[in-house]
LOMARBA-871879 format. One record per residue (C-alpha): residue number from 1; chain; x, y, z. Coordinates in nm, 3 decimals. Each point is the difference from the previous one (the first is absolute). Layout:
<pts>
     i   ch        c1        c2        c3
   NUM    A         X         Y         Z
...
</pts>
This chain:
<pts>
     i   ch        c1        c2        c3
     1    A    -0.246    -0.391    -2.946
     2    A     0.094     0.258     0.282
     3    A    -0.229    -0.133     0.307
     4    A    -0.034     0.354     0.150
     5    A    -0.145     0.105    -0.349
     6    A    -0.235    -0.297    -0.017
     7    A    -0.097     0.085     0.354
     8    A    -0.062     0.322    -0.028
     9    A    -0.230    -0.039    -0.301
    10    A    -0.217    -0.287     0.215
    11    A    -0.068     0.256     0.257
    12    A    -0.144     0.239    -0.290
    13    A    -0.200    -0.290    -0.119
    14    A    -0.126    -0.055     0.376
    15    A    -0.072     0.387     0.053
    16    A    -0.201    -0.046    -0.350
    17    A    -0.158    -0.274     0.156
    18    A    -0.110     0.187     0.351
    19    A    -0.146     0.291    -0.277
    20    A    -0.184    -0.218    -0.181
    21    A    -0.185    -0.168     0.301
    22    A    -0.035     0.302     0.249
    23    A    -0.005     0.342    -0.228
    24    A     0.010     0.221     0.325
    25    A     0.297    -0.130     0.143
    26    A     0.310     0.225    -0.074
    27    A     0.337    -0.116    -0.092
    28    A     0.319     0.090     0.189
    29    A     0.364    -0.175    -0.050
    30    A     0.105    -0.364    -0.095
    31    A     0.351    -0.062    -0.075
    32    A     0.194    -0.314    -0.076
    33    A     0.154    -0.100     0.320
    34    A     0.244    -0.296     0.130
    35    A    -0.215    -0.296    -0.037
    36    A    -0.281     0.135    -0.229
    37    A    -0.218     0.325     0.024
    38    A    -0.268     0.203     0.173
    39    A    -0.262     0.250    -0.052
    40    A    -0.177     0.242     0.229
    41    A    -0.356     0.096    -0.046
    42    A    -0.210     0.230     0.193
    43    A    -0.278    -0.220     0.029
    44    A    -0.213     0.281     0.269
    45    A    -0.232     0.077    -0.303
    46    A    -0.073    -0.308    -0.059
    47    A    -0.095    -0.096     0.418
    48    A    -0.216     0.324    -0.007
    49    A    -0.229    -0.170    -0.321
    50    A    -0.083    -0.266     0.248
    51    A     0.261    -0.244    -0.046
    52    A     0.118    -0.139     0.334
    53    A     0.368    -0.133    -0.094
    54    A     0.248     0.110    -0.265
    55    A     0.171    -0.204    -0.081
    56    A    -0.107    -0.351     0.145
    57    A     0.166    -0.384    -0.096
    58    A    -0.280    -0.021    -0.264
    59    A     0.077     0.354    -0.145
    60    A     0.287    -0.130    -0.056
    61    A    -0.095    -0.316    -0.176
    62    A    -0.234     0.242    -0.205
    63    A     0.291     0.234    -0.142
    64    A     0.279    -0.302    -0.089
    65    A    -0.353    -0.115    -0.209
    66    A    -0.035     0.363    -0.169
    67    A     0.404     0.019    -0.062
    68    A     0.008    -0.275    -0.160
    69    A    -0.274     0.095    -0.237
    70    A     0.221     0.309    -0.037
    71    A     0.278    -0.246    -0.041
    72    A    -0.162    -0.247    -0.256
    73    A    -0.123     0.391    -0.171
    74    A     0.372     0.051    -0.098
    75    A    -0.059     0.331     0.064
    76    A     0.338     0.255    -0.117
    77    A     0.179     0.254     0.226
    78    A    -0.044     0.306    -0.133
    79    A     0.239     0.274     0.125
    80    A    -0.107     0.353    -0.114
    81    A     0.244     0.319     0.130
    82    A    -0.234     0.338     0.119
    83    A     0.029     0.276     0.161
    84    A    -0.037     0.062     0.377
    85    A    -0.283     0.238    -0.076
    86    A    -0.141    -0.217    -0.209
    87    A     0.044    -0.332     0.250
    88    A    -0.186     0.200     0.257
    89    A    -0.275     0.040    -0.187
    90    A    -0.054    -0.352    -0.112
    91    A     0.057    -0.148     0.392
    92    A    -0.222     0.312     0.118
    93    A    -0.272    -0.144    -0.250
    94    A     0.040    -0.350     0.159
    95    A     0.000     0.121     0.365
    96    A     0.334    -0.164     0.021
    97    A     0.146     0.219     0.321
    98    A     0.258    -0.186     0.099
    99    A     0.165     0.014    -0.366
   100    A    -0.074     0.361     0.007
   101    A     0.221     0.058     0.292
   102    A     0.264    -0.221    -0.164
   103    A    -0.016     0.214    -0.341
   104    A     0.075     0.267     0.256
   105    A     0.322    -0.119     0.141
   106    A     0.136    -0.085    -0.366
   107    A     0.234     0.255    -0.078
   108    A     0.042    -0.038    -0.402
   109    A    -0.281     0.220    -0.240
   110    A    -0.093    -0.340    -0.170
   111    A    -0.101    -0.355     0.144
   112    A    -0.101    -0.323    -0.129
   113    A    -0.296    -0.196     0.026
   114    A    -0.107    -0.348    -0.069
   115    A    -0.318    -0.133    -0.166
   116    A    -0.137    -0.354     0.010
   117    A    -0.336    -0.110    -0.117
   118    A    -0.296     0.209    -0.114
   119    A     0.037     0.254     0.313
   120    A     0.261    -0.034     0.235
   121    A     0.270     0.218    -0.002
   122    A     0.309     0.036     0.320
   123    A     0.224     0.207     0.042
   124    A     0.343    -0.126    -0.006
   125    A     0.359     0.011    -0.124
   126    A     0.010    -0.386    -0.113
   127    A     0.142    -0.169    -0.191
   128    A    -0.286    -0.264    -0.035
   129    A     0.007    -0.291    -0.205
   130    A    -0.182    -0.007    -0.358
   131    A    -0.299    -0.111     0.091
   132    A    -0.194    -0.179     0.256
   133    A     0.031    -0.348    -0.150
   134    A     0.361    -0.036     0.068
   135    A    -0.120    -0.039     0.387
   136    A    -0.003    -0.398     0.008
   137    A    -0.012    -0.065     0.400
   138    A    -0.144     0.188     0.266
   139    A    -0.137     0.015     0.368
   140    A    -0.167     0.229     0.233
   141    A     0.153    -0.085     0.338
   142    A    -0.128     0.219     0.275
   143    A    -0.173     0.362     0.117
   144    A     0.121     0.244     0.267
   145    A    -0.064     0.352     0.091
   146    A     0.276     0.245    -0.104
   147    A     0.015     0.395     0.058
   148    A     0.032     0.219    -0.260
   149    A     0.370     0.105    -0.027
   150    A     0.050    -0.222     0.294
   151    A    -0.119     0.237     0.263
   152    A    -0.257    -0.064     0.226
   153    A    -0.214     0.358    -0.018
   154    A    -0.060    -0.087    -0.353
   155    A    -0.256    -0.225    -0.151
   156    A    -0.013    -0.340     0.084
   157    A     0.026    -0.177    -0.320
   158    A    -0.079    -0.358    -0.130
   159    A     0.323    -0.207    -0.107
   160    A    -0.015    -0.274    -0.229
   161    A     0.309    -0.242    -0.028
   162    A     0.027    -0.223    -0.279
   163    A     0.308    -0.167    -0.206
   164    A     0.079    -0.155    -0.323
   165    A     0.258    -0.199    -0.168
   166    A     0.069    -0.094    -0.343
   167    A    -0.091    -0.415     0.072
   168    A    -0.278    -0.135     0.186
   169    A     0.329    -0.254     0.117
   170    A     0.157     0.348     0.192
   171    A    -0.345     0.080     0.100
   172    A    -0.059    -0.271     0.167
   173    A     0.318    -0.002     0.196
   174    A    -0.046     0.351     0.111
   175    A    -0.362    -0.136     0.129
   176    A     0.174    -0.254     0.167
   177    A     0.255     0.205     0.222
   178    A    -0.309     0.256     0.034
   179    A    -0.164    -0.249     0.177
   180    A     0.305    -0.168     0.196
   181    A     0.098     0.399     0.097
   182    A    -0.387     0.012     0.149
   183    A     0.088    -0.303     0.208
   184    A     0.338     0.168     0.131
   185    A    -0.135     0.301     0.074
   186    A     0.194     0.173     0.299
   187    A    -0.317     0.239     0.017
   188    A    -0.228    -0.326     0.101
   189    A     0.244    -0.254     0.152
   190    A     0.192     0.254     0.239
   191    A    -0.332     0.080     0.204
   192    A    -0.096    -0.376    -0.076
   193    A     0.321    -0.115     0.182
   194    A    -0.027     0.237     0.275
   195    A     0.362     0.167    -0.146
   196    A    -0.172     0.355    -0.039
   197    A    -0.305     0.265    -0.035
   198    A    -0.075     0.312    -0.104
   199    A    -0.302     0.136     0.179
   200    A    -0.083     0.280    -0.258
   201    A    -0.324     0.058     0.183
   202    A     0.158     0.079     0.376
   203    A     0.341     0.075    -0.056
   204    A    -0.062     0.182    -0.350
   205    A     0.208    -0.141    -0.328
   206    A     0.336    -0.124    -0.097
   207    A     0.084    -0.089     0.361
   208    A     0.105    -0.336     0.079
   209    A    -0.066    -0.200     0.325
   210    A     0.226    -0.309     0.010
   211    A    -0.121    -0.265     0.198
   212    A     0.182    -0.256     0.255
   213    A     0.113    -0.215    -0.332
   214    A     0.084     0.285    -0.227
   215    A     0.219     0.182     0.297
   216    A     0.182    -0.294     0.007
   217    A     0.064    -0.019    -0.386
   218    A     0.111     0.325     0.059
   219    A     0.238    -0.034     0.268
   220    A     0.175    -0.252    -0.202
   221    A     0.051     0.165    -0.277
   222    A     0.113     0.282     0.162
   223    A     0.215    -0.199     0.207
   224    A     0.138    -0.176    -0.288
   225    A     0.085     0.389    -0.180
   226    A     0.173     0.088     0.306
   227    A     0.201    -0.286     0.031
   228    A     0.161     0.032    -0.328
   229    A    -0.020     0.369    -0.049
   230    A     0.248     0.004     0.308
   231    A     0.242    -0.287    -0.148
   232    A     0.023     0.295    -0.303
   233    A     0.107     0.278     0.211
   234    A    -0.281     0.205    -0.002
   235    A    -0.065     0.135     0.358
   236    A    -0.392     0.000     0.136
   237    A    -0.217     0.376     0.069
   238    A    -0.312     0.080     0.114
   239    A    -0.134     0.305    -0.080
   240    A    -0.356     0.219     0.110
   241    A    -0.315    -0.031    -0.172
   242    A    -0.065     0.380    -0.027
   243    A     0.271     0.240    -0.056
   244    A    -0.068     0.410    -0.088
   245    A    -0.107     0.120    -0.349
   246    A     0.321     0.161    -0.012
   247    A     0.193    -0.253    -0.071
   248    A    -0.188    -0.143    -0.246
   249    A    -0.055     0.329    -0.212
   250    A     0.418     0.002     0.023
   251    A     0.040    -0.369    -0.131
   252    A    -0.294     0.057    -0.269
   253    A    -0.229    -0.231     0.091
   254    A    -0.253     0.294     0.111
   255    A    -0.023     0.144    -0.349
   256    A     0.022    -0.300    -0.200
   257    A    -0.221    -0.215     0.210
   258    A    -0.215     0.191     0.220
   259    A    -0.278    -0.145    -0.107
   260    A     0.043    -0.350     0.116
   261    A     0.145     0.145     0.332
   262    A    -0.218     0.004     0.329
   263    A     0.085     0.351     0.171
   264    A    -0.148     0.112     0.347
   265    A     0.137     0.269     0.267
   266    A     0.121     0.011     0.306
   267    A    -0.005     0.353     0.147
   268    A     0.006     0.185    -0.252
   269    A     0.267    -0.190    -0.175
   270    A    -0.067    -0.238    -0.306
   271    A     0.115    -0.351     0.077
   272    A    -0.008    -0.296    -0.324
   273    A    -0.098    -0.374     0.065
   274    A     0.321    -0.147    -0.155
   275    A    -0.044    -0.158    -0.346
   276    A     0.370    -0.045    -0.089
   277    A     0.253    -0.108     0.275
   278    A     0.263     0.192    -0.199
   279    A     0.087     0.327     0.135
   280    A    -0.020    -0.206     0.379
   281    A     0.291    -0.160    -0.145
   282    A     0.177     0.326    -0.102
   283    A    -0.080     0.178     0.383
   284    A     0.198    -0.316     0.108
   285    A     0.286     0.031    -0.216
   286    A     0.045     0.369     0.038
   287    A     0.017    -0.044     0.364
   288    A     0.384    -0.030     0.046
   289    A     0.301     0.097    -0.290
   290    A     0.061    -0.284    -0.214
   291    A     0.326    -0.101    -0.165
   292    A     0.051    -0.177    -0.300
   293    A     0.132    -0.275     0.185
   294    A    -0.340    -0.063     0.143
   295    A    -0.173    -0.038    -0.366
   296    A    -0.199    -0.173    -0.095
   297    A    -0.246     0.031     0.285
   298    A    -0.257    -0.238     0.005
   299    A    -0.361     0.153     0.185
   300    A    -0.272    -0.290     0.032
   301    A    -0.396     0.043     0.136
   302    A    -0.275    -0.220     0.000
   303    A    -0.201     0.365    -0.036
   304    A    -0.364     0.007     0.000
   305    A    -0.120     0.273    -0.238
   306    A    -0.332     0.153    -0.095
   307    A    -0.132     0.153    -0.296
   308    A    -0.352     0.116    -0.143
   309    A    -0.056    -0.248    -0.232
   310    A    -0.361     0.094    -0.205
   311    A    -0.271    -0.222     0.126
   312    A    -0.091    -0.143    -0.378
   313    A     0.366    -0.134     0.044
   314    A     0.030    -0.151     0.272
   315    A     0.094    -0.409    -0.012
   316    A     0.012    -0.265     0.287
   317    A     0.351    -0.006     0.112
   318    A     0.125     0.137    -0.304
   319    A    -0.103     0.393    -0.013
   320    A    -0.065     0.096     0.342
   321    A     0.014     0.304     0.197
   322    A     0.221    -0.140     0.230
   323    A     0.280    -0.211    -0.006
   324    A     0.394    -0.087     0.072
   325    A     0.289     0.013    -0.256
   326    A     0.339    -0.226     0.099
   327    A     0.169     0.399    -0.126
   328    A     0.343     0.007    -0.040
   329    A     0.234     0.306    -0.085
   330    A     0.376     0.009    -0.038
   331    A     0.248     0.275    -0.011
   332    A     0.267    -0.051    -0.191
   333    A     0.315     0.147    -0.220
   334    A    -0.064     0.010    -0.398
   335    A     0.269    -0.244    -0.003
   336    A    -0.202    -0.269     0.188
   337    A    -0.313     0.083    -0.190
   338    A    -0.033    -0.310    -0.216
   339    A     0.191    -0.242     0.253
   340    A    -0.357     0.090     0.227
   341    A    -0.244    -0.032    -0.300
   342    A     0.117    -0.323    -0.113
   343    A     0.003    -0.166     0.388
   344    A    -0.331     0.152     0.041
   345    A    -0.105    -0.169    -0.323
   346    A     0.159    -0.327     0.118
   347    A    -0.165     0.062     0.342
   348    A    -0.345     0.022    -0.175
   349    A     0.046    -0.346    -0.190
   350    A     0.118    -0.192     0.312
   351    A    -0.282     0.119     0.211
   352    A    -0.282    -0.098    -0.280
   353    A     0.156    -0.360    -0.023
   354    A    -0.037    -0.057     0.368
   355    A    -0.370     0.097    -0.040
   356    A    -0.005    -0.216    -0.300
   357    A    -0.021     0.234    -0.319
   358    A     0.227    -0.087    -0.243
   359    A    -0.141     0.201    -0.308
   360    A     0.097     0.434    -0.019
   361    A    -0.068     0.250    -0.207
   362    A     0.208     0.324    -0.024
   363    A    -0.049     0.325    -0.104
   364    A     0.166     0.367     0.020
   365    A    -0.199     0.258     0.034
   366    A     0.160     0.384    -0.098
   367    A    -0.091     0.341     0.066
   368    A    -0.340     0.114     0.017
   369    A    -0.174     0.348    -0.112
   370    A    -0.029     0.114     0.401
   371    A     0.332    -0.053     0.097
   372    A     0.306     0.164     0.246
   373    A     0.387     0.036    -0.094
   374    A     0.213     0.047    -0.254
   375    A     0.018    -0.156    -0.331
   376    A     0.380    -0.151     0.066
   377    A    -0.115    -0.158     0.344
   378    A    -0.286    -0.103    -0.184
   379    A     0.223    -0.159    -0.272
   380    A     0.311    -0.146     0.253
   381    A    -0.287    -0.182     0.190
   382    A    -0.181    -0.140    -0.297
   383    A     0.334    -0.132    -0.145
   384    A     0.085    -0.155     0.360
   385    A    -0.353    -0.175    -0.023
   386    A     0.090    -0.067    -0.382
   387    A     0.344    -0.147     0.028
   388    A    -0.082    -0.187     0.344
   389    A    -0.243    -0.244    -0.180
   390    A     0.221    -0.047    -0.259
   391    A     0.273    -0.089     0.151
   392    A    -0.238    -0.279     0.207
   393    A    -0.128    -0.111    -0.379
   394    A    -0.349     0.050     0.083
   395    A    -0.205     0.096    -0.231
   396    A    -0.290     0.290     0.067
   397    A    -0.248     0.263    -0.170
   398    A     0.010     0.375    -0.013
   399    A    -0.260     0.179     0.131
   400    A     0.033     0.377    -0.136
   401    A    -0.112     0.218     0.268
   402    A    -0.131    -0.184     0.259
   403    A     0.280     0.021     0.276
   404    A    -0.056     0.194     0.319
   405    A     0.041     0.370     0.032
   406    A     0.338     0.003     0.146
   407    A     0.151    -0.296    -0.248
   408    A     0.001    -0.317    -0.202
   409    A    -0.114    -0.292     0.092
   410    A     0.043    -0.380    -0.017
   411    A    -0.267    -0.209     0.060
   412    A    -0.069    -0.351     0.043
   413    A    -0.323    -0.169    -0.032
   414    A     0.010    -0.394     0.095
   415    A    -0.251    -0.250    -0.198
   416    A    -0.256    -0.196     0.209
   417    A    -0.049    -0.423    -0.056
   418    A    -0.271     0.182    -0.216
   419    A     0.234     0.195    -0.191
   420    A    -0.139     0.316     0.104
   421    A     0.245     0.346     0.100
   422    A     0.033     0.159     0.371
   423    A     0.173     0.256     0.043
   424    A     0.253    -0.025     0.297
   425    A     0.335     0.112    -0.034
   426    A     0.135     0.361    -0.109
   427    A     0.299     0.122    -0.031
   428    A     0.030     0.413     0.011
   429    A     0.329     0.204    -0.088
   430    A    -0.028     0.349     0.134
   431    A     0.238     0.295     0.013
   432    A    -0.219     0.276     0.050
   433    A    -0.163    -0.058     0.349
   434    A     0.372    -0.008     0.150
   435    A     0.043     0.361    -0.194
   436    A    -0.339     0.101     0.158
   437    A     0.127    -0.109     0.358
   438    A     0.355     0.107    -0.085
   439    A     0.147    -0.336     0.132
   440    A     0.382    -0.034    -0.012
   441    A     0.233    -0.189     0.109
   442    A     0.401     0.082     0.096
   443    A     0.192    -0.148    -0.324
   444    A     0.352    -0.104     0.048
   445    A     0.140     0.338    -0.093
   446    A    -0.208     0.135     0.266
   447    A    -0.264     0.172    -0.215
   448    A    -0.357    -0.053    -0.014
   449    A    -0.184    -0.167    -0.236
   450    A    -0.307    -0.119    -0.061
   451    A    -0.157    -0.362     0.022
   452    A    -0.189    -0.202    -0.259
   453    A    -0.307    -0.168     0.183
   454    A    -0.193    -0.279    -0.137
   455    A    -0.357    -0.103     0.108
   456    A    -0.082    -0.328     0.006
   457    A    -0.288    -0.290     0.113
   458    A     0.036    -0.352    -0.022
   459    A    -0.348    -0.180     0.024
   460    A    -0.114     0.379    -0.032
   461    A    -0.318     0.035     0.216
   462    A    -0.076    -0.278     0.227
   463    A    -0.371     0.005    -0.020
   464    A     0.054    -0.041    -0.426
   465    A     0.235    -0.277     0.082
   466    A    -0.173    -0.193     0.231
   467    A    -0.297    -0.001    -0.275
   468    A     0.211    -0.144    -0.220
   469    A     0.096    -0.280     0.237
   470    A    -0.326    -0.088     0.047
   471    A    -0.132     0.015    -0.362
   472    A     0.380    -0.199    -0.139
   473    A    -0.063    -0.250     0.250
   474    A    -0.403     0.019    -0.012
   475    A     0.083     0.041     0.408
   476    A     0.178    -0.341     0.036
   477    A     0.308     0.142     0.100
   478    A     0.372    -0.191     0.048
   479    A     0.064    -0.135     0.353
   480    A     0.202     0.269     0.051
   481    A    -0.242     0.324    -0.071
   482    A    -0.332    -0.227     0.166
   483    A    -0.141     0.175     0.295
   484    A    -0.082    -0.318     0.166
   485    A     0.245    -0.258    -0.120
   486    A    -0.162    -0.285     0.219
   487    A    -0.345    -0.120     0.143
   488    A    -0.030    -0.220     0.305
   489    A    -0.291    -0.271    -0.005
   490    A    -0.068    -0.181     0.282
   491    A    -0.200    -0.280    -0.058
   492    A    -0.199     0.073     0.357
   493    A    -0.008     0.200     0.268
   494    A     0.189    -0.172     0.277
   495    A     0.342     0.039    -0.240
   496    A    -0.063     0.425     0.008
   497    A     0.306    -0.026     0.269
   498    A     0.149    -0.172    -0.294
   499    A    -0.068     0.244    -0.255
   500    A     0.115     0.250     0.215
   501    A     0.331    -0.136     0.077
   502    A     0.085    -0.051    -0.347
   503    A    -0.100     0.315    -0.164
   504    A     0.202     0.194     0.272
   505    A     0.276    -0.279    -0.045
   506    A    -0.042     0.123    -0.421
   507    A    -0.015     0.380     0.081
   508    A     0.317    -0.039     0.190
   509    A     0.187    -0.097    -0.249
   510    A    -0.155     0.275    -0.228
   511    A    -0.318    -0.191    -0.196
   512    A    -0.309     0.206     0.054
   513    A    -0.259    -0.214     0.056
   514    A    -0.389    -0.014     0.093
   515    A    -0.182    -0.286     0.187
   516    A    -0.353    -0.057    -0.094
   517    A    -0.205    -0.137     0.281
   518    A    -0.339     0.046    -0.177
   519    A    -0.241    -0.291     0.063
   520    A    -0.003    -0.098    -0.391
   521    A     0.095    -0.355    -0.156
   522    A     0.341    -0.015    -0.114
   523    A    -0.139    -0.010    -0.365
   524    A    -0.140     0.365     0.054
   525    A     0.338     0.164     0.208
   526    A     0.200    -0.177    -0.333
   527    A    -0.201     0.217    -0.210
   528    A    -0.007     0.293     0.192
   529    A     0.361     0.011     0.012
   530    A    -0.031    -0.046    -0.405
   531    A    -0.242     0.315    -0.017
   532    A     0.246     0.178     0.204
   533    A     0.291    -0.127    -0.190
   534    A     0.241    -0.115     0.305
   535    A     0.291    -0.162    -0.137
   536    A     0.025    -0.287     0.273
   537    A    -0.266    -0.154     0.182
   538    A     0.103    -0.195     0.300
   539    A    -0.229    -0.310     0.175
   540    A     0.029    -0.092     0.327
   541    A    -0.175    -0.339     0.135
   542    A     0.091    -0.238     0.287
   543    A     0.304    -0.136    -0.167
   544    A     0.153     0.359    -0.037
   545    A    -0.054     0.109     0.317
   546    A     0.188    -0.319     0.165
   547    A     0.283     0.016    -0.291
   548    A     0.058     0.371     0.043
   549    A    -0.053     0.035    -0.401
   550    A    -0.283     0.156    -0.267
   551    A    -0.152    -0.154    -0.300
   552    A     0.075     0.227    -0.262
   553    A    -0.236     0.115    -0.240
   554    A     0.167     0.214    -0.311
   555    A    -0.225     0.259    -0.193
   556    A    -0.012    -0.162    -0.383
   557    A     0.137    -0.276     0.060
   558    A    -0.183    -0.195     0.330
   559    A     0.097    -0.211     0.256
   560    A     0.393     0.014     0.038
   561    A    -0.058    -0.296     0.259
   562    A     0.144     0.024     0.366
   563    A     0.328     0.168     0.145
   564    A     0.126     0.111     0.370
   565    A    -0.002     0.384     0.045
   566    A     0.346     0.058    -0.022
   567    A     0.002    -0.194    -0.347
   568    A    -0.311     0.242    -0.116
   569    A     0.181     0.296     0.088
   570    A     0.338    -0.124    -0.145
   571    A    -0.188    -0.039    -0.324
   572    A    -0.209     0.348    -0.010
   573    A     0.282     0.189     0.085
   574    A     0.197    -0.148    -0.263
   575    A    -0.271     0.045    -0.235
   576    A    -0.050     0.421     0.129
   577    A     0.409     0.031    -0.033
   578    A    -0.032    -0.063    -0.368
   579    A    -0.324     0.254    -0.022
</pts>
């Protein structure tokens, strides 16, 4: 049975169910989606009859009880073709607004509807199962608030998530991860662990405030990219944070996605917030002639971006208003096209193992409806894409019409130690913002021709991949990526010139480390450092402080008994070489 399809027809039986038990409220969408389904509900008829909360945990437990009397009904789908006219007037009898607006964006004379049951009726394309008996396992998981359309002038709606499967076995193994992905939660352990915040209230939302811990994360990652981004050739730029509209109407970005772009002016003049690093890049190579001998050139940012991300979308770390993208273009000749693809590629896989993903997924994404250039670029950049993957032997998906405006797309989602996607790496092959800046380079005959460029982010957005740290590793991070590798204990206060001397002897030699001089029993600074999730704990008594060593205390596994400093550091650094 086709999941989507049972899925689909579970969130019918749920909207039947919400119908049934509050008459007023009116229905809205509820698609399959990923992991199960929703529904939306306008549920502001239903608070104005005196009801304080719709839809609350026992709401809940009162509509899986009426589905599955819809369930155990065995109720058939019953699809029925009409006309528009004709749909209008049966939603318009049943106050259903929000499926009379949808009637009116349906651009065919007929539609189809769906009947279940004595009275309820949706409108929808399907296809639904054959009845509502063939629904076997099923649970409502959560509710959230969710715009109409996604925008937040509209109505604020009532979502209902749910999800079903065709076993109560793979039910219960979704439940499982649901609940282990509540405990890894970047959105609770990142302010938990002091790594971030987002102070929606002062600051406003989607903009992240990383703490002392999370800076650090930061800086090594960052420090890590740069590191091997410069053993690859690419050479480092910085680039401004606002640039004139000008520039962005010429590269495209100002009529295909003005409205996620932050605009202001300055004297008269209309400036953009940057939300693409791209035509910084292009300034940079345009700045001097190049030859062909130069290609391919290499541009690399850590560029912080900003776009107007709609408030009912907005996601922790992982849609945000704000954030930084390890962006990458390269100018090159056609015939070094697939010899960049394919490193890039290879450059993507290497990275992930060092941050200990092992799993990918791949797909290529063509040209979509809004789109710039011509139908042969279009075509010699999809083939590059095409042929590059196949000549690696990895295997992907095509997505039809989803690349960006300017070209095809590769991109590679990694799976989490829950199995879950992220989206991180893409890889973009564009000819038509080089025609739009008319860059050239001096070929070896002397004539002018024009560059291929190719966009490209490794962990994509920092902020998104720092999430996914957290929530792969549930925050207990390798030696190598912890903020604060080490703890210092002394046992009492008379060895703090101890403690001192041996966390500066530790950060000289590279180990960031922490001393905690609270007046706590050992017991309680052990399990502080386990709430905090410090890889090494280190103990310092009488006998340490006269044998210049630490007793070493290692997170998961426990006392790793006693060893001189110069042992200890031997051994971590060993340990962080091998990340």
């Amino acid at each position: 049975m086709d999941l989507n399809i049972l899925r689909h027809s579970c969130a019918h039986v749920m909207a039947q169910a919400v119908k049934e038990l509050w008459p007023e409220v009116k229905l809205a969408i509820g698609p399959p989606i990923e992991d199960g389904f929703y529904y939306d509900f306008d549920t502001s008829a239903a608070l104005s009859a005196g009801k304080k909360e719709v839809f609350s945990d026992e709401d809940l437990v009162k509509i899986e009880e009426k589905m599955a009397q819809i369930i155990h009904k065995d109720e058939p789908f019953l699809r029925q073709e009409i006309s528009k006219k004709q749909a209008e007037e049966l939603f318009g009898q049943l106050k259903e607004d929000y499926k009379l607006e949808l009637i009116g964006d349906i651009p065919d004379e007929k539609v189809s509807i769906y009947k279940t049951g004595d009275s309820f009726v949706d409108l929808c394309r399907g296809p639904h199962i054959e009845s509502t008996g063939k629904i076997k396992v099923f649970k409502l998981l959560s509710v959230a608030g969710a715009y109409w359309h996604g925008i937040e002038t509209n109505p604020m709606l009532q979502r209902i998530y749910g999800t079903c499967f065709e076993t109560r076995k793979e039910l219960d193994e979704y439940l499982k991860d649901v609940e282990e992905s509540k405990l890894r939660d970047h959105r609770k352990l990142g302010p938990q662990l002091e790594f971030f915040d987002i102070y929606q209230e002062d600051a406003g939302p989607g903009l992240v405030f990383y703490h002392p811990k999370g800076a650090l994360l930061r800086k090594i990652i960052e420090d890590y990219e740069k590191t091997e981004h410069l053993k690859r050739g690419y050479q480092m730029v910085i680039t401004p944070h606002i640039m004139q509209a000008e520039l962005w109407k010429r590269s495209g970005h100002y009529d295909y996605y003005r409205e996620n772009m932050y605009t202001f002016k300055i004297q008269e003049k209309e400036f953009v917030l940057k939300p693409m690093n791209c035509p910084g890049h292009i300034l940079i190579y345009k700045s001097k002639t190049r030859s062909y001998r130069d290609l391919p050139i290499r541009f690399f940012e850590l560029g912080t971006v900003y776009r107007h991300e709609k408030a009912g979308v907005m996601h922790g770390l992982l849609r945000v208003r704000g954030f930084t993208q390890d962006d990458a273009h390269i100018f090159c000749l056609a015939s070094q096209l697939k010899a960049e693809i394919k490193a890039i590629v290879e450059f993507v896989f290497a990275t992930m193992k060092v941050f200990g993903f092992s799993n990918m997924e791949i797909g290529l994404s063509t040209r979509p409806e809004k789109s710039i250039g011509s139908d042969q670029d279009w075509k010699l950049a999809t083939d590059a894409l095409d042929e590059s993957l196949k000549e690696l032997d990895l295997s992907y998906s095509l997505n039809e019409g989803e690349g960006a405006f300017y070209g095809p797309k590769i991109d590679i989602k990694l799976k989490d130690a829950l199995k879950r996607a992220w989206q991180c790496a893409t890889i973009q092959c564009d000819f038509a913002l080089p025609k739009r800046f008319e860059l050239e380079y001096v070929d070896a005959d002397g004539s002018l021709k024009q560059p291929i460029m190719l966009h490209r982010v490794l962990l994509g957005s920092l902020e998104r991949f720092v999430a996914c740290l957290i929530e792969h590793y549930a925050a207990d991070l390798p030696l190598w990526l912890a903020p604060i590798q080490t703890v210092v204990v002394p046992l009492k206060e008379d060895l703090a010139e101890y403690a001192s001397k041996v966390r500066n002897i530790l950060e000289n030699n590279g180990i960031r480390t922490e001393i905690d001089m609270r007046n706590e029993t050992l017991n309680k600074r052990i399990r502080q450092a386990e709430l905090e999730k410090i890889p090494y704990l280190l103990v310092l008594g009488e006998r340490e402080a006269k044998t210049d060593s630490v007793s070493v205390r290692k997170r998961h596994v426990g006392d790793q008994g006693s060893a001189s400093i110069n042992e200890f550091i031997e051994k971590i650094k060993r340990e962080i070489e091998v990340k």
